[in-house]
N, C-alpha and C positions, 0 to 999 in steps of 0.2 A: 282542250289543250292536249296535244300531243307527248304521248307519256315519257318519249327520250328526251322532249326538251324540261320537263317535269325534274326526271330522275339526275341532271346536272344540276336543277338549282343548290347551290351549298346551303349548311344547316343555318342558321342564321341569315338567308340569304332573301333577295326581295327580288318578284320576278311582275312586270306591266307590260300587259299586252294588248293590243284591241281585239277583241274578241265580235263576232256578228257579222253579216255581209259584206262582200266586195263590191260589189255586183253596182256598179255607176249605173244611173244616176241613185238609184236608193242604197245608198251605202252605211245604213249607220250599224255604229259598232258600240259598245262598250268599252272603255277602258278596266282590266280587270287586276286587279292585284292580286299578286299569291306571294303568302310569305312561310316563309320555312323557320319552324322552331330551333333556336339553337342548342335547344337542351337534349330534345327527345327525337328531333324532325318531322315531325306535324306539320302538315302542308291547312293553311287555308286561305280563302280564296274570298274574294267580295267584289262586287260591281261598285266601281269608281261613277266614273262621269259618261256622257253621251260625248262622241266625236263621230265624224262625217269622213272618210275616206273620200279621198281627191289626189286620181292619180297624174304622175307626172308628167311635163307633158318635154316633149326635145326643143332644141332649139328652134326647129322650122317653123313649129306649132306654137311658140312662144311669140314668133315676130310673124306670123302671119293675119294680115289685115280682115278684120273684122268685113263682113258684108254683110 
C-alpha cells in the first residue's frame, strides 16, 4: 500500500483496497482492510475476501457482436 495514501487515512478511520494483480486474465486480488486506531493511530491491516479484477470495457466493446 502506498504510504501517502496510508498517511491520509484519519485516526479512527477504515481504508479497502484490492490489493494483488491486474494483470487480465489472472487478475485476483484481495480485498484488504486497514484500519486506523482512534486513540493512538495504529495502522492494521488483514486480508478480507478473494475478488477477480474485470476491467471496463466502452461502449463499442459492450455492443459488439459475439463471433
Amino acid at each position: 500500500m502506498p504510504s501517502p495514501l496510508l498517511a491520509q487515512l484519519a485516526w479512527g478511520g477504515r481504508l479497502i483496497a484490492p490489493v494483488g494483480s491486474r494483470r487480465y486474465p489472472h487478475a485476483y486480488q484481495t480485498l484488504t482492510v486497514i484500519d486506523r486506531d482512534p486513540d493512538n493511530g495504529e495502522m492494521t491491516a488483514r486480508a478480507d475476501i478473494g475478488v477477480t479484477f474485470i476491467p471496463l470495457m466502452d461502449f463499442v466493446e459492450q455492443i459488439a457482436p459475439l463471433d
